[in-house]
N, CA and C of each residue as an Amber inpcrd file, in Angstrom:
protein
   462
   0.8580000  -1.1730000   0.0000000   0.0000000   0.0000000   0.0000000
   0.9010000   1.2310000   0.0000000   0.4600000   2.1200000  -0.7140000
   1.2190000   3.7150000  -1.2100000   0.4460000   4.5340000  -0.1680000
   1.3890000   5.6640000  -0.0530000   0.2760000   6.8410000   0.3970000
   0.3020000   8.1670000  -0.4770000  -0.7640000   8.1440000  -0.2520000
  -1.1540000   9.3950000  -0.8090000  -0.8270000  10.5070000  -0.6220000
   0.0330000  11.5710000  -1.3660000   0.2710000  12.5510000  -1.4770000
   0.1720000  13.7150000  -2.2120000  -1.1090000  13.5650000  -2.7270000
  -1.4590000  14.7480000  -3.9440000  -2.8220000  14.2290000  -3.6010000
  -3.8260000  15.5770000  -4.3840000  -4.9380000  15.6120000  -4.2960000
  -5.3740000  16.2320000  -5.7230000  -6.6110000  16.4680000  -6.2680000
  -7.0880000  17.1740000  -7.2640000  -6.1040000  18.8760000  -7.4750000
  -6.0910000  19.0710000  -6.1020000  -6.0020000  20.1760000  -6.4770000
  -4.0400000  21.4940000  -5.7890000  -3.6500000  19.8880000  -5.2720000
  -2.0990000  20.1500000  -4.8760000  -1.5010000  18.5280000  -4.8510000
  -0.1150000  19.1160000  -4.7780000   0.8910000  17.4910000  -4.9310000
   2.0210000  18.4330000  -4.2920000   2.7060000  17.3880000  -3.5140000
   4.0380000  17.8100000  -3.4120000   5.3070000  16.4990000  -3.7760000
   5.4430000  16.1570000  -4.7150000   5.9270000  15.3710000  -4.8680000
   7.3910000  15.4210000  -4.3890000   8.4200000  14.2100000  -4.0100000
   9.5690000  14.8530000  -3.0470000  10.7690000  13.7470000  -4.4000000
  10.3330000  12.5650000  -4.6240000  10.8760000  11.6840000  -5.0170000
   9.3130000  10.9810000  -6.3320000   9.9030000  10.3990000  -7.2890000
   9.3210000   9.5830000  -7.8880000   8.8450000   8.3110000  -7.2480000
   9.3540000   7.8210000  -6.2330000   9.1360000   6.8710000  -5.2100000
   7.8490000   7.7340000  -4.0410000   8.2950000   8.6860000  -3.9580000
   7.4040000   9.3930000  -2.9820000   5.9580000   9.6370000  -3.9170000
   5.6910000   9.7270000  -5.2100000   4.5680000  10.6060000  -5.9110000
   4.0330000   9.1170000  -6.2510000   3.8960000   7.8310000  -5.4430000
   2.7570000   6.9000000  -5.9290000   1.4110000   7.0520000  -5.7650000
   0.3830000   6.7780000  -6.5280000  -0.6350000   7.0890000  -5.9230000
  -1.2290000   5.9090000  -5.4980000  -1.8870000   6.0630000  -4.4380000
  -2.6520000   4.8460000  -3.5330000  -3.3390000   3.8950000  -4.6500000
  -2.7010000   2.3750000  -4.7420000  -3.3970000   1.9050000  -5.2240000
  -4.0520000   0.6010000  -3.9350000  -4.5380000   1.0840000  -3.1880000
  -5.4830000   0.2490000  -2.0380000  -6.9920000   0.3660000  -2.5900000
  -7.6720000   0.7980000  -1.5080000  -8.8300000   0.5880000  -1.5620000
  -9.6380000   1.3110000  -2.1300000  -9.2250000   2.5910000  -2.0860000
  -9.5820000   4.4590000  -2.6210000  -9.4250000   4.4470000  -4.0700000
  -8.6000000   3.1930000  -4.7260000  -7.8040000   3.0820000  -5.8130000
  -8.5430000   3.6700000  -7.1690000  -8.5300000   4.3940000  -7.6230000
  -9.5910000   5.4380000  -8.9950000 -10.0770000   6.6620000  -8.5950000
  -9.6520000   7.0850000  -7.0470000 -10.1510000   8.5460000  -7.3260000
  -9.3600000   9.6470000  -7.6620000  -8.1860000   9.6280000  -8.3620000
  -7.5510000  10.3320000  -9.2820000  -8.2130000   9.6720000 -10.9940000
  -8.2320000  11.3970000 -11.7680000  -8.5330000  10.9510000 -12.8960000
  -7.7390000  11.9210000 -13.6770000  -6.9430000  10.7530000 -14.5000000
  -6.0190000  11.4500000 -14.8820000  -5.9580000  11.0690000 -16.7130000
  -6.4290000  11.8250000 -17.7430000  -7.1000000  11.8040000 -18.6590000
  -5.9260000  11.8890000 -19.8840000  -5.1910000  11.2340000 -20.4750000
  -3.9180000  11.7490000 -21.2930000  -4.3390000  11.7110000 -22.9910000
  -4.0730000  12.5710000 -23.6460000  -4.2170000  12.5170000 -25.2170000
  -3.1900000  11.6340000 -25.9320000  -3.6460000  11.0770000 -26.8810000
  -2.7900000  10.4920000 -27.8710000  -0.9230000  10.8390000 -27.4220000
  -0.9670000  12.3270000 -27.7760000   0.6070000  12.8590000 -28.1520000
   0.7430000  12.8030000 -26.0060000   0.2770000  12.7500000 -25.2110000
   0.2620000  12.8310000 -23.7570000   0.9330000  11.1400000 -23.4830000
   0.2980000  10.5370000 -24.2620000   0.8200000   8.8440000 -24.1240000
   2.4350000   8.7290000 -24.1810000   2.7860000   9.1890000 -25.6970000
   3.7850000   9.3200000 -26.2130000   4.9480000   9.5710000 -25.0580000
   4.8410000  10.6090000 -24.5180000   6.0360000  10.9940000 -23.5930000
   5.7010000  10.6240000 -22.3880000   4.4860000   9.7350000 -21.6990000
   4.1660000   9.3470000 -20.5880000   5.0230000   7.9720000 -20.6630000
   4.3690000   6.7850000 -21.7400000   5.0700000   5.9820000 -22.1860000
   7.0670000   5.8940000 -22.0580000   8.0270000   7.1550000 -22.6660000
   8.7770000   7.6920000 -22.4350000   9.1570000   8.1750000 -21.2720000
   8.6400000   8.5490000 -20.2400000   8.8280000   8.5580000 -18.8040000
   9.0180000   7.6130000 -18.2690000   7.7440000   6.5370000 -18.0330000
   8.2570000   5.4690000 -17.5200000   8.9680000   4.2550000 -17.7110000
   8.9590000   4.6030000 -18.7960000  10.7400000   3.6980000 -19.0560000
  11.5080000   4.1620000 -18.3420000  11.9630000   5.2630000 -18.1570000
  13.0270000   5.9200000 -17.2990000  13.0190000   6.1620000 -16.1010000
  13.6420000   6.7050000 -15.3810000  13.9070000   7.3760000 -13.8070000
  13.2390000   8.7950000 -13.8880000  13.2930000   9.6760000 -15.3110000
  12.9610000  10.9770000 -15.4510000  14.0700000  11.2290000 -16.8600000
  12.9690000  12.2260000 -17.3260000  14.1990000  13.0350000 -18.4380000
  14.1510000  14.2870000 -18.4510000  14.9380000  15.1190000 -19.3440000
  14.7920000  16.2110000 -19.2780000  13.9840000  16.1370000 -20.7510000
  13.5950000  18.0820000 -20.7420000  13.3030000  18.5540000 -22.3950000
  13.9530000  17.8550000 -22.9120000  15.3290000  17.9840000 -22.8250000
  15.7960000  18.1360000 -24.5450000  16.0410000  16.0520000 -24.5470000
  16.2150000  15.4110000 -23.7040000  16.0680000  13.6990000 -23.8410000
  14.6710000  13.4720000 -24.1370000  13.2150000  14.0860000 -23.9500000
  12.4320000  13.7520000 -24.3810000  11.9710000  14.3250000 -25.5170000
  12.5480000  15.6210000 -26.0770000  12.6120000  16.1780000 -27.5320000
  13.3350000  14.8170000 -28.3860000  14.1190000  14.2600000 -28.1370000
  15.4250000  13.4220000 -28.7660000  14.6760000  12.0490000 -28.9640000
  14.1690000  11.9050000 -27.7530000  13.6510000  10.5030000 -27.8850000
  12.3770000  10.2450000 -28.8660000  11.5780000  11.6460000 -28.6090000
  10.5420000  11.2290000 -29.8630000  10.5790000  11.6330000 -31.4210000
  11.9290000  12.3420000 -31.2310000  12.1590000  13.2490000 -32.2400000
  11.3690000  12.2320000 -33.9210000  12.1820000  10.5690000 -33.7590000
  11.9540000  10.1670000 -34.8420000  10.7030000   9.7910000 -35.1570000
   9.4130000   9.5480000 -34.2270000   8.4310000   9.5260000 -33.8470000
   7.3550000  10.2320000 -34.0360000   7.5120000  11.4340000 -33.4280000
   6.5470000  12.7400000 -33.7150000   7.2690000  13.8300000 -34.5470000
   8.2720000  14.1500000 -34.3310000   8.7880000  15.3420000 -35.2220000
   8.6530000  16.7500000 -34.3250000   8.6010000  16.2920000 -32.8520000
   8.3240000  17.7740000 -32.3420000   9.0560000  18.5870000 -32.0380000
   9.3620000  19.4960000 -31.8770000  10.1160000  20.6010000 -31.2890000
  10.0460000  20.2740000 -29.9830000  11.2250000  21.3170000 -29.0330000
  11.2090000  21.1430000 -27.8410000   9.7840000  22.3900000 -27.1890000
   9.4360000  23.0940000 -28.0410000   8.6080000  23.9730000 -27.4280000
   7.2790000  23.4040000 -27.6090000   6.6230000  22.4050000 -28.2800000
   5.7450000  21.5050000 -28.5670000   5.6320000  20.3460000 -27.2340000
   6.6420000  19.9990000 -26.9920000   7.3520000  18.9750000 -25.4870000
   7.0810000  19.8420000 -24.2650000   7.1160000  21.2040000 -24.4250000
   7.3180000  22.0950000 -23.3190000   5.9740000  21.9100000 -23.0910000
   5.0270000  22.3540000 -23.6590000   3.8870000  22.8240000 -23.8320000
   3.0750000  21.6900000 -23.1600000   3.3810000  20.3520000 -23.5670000
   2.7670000  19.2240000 -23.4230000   3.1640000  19.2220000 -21.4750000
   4.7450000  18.7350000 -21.3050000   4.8890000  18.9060000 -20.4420000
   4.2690000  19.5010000 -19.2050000   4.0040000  20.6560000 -19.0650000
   3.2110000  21.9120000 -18.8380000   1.8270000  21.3490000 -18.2140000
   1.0530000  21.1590000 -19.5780000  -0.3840000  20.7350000 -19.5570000
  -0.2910000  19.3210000 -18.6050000   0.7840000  18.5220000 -18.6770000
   0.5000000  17.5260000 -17.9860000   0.8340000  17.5250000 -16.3140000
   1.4360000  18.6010000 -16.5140000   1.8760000  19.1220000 -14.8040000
   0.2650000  19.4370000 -14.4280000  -0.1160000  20.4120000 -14.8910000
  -1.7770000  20.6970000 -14.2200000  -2.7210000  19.1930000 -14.3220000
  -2.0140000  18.1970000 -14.9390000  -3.3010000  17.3010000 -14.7970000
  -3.0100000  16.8720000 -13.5350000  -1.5310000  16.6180000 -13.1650000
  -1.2030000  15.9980000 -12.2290000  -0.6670000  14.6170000 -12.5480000
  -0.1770000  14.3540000 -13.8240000   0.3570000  13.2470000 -14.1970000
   2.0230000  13.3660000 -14.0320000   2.6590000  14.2720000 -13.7330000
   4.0790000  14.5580000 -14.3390000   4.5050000  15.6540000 -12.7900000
   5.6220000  15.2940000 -12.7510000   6.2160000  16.0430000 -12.0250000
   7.4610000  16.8170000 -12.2180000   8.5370000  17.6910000 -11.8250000
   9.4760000  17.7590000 -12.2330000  10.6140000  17.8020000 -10.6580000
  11.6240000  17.7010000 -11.1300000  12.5860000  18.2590000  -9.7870000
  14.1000000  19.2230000 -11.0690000  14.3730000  20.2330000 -10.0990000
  15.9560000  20.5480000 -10.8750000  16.9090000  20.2390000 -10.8220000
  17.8440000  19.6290000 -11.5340000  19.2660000  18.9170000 -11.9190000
  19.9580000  20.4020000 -12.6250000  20.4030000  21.0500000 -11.7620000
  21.3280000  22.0740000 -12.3960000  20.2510000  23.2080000 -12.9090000
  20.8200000  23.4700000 -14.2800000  19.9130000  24.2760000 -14.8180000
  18.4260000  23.4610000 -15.3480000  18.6870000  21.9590000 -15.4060000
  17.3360000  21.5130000 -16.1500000  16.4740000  21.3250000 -15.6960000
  15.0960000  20.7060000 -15.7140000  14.2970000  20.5050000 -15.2820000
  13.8850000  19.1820000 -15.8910000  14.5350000  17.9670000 -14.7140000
  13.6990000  16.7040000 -15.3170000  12.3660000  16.0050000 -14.9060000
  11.9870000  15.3180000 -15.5660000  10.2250000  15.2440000 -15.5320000
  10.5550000  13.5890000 -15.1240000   9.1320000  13.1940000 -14.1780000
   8.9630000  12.2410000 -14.0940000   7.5660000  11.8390000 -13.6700000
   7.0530000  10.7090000 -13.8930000   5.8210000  10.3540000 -13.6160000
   5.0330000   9.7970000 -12.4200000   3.9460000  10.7120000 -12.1130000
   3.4280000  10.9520000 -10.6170000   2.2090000   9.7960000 -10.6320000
   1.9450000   9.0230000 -11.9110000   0.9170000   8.0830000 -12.1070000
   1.2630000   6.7760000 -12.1090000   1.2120000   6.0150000 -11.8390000
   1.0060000   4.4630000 -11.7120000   0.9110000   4.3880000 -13.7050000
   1.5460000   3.3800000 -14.3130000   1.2950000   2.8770000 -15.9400000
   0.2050000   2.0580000 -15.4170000   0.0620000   1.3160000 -15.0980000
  -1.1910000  -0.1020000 -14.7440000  -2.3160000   1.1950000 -14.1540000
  -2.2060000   2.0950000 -13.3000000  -3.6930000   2.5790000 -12.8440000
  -4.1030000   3.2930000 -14.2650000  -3.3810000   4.2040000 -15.1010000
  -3.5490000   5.4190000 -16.0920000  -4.3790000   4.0560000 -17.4400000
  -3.5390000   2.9910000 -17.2000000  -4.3300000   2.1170000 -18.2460000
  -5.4180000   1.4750000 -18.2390000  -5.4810000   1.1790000 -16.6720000
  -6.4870000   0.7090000 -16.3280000  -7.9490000   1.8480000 -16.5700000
  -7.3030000   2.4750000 -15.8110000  -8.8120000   4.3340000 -16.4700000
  -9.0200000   4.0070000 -17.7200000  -7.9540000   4.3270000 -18.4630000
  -8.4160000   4.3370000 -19.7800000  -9.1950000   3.2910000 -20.2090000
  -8.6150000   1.9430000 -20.3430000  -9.7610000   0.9240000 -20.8400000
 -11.1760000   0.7620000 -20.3000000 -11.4380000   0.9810000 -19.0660000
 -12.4730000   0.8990000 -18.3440000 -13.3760000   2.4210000 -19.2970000
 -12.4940000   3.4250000 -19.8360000 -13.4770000   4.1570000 -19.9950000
 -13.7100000   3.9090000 -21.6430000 -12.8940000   3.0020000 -22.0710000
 -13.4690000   2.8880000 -23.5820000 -13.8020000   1.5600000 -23.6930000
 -14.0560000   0.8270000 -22.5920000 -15.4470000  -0.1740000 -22.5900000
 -16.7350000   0.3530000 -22.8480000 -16.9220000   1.4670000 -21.5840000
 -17.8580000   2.0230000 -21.5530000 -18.2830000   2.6890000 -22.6710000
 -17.3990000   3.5300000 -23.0450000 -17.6970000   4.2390000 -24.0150000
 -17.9950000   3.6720000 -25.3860000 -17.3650000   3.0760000 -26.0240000
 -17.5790000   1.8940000 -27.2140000 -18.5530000   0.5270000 -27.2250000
 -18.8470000  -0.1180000 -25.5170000 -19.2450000  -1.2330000 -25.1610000
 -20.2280000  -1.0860000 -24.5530000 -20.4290000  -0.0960000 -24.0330000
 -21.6160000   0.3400000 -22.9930000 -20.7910000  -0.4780000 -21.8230000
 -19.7010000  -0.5700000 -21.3410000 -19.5750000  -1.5430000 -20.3620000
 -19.3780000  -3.4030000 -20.6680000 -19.7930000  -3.6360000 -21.5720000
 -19.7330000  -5.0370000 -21.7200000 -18.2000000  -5.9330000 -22.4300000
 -17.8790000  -6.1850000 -21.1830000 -16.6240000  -7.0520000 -21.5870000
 -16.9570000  -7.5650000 -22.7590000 -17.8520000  -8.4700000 -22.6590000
 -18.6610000  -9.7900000 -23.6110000 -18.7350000  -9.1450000 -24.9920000
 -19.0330000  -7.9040000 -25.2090000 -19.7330000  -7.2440000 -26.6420000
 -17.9650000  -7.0510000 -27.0720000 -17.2560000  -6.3210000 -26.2090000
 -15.7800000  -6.2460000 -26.5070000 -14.9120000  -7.4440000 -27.4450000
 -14.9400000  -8.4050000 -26.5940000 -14.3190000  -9.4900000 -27.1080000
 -15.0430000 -10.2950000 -28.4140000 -16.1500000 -10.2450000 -28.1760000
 -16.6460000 -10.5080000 -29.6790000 -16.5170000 -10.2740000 -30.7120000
 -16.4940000  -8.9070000 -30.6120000 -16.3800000  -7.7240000 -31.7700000
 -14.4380000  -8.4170000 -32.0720000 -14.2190000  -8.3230000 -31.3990000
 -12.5630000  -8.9440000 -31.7630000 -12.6420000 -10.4560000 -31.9450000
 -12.8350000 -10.7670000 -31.5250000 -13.0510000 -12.0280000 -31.9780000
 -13.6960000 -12.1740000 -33.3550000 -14.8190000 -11.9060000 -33.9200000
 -15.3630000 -11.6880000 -35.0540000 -14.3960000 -10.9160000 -36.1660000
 -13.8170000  -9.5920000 -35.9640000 -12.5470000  -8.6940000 -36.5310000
 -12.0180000  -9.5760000 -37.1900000 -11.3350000 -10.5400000 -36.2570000
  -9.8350000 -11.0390000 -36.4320000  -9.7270000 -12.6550000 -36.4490000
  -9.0900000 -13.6110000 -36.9500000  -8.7660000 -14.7630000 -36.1810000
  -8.2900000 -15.3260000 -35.7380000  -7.9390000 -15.9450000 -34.4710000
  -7.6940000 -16.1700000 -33.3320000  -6.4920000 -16.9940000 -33.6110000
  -5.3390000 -17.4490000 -32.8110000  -4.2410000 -18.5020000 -33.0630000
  -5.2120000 -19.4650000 -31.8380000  -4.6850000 -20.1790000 -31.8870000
  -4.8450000 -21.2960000 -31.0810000  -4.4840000 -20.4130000 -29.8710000
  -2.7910000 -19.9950000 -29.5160000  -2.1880000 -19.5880000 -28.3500000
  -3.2360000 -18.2410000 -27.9360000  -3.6750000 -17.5350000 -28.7630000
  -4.4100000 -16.6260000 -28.3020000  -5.6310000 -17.0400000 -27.8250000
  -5.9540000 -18.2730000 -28.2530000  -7.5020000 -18.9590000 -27.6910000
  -7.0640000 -19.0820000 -26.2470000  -5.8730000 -20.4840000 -26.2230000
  -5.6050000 -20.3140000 -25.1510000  -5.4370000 -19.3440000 -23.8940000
  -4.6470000 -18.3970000 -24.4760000  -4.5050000 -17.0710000 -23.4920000
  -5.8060000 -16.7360000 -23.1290000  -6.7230000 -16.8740000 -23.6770000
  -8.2010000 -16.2190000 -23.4440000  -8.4160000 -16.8830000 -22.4120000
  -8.7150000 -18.2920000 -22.5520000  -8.8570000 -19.6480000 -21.7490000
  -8.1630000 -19.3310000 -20.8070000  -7.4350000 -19.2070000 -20.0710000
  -6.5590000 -19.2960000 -18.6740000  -6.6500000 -17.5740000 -17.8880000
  -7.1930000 -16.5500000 -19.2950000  -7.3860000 -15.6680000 -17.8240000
  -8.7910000 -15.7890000 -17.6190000  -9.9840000 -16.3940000 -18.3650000
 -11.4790000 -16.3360000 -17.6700000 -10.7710000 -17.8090000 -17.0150000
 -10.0890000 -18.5900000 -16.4620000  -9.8200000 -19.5190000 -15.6010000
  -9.6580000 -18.5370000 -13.9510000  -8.5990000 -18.1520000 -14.1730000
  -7.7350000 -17.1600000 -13.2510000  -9.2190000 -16.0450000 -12.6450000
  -9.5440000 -15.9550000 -13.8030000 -11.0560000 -14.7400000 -12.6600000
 -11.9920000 -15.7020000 -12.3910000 -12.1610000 -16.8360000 -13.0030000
 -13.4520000 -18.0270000 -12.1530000 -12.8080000 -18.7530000 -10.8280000
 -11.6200000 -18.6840000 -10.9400000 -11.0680000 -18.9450000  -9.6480000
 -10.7940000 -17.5510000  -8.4330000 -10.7710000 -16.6890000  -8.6940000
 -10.5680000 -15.6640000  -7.8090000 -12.1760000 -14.9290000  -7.6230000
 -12.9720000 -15.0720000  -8.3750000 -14.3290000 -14.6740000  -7.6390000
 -14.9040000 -16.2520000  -7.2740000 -14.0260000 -17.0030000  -7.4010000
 -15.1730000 -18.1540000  -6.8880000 -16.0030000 -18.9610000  -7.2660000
């Protein structure tokens, strides 16, 4: 269990170790909403310890094509969501991530179930299932995690 140290509307983050957010029982009442190009350098964060501008200008450079004032900007916006933090190394300012990857993904899919599925796992997997066709190993894989949740609810 993490504790909590930020709220909607302040954070004091001290360490990247220090800025986890509670994933116990409270676990979803941060909502933390990222765009397409927001993925990109979130993704890029947590691979790392933290980067600066100009390592995350570099890193997506071949990727997006952005400028560092495009990175800034993003940066920025993602400080007010509360996804990103920074501390200073000299003159720079390196960024690192104040979100959990497993909670930020977890939001997201849960909200484009809903949104695409009305909620329904079942309509989800169909629709893919129907799309596409299946390997065997991917049948399988299917097979062993509805195993794994018929055994953990019982």
């Amino acid at each position: 269990m993490y504790t909590r140290i930020w709220n909607r509307r302040e954070f004091t983050p001290v360490t990247p170790e220090d800025s986890v957010i509670n994933t116990g029982k409270d676990r979803g009442n941060y909502m933390v909403s990222l765009s397409d190009g927001e993925w990109k350098i979130m993704n890029r964060l947590w691979e790392s310890e933290g980067r600066t501008i100009t390592e995350l200008t570099a890193a997506l450079q071949e990727e997006t094509a952005w400028d560092k004032h495009i990175v800034i900007t993003m940066l920025n916006r993602m400080e007010k969501k509360g996804a990103v933090a920074h501390r200073k190394e000299g003159r720079a300012k390196v960024f690192y991530p104040i979100v959990p990857r497993g909670e930020v993904s977890m939001q997201e899919t849960r909200g484009f179930l809903q949104k695409v599925y009305r909620g329904s796992l079942g309509m989800m997997i169909n629709a893919m299932v129907e799309d596409q066709e299946l390997t065997g190993e991917e049948i399988q894989e299917l097979y062993d995690i509805l195993e794994q949740a018929k055994r953990r609810n019982g």
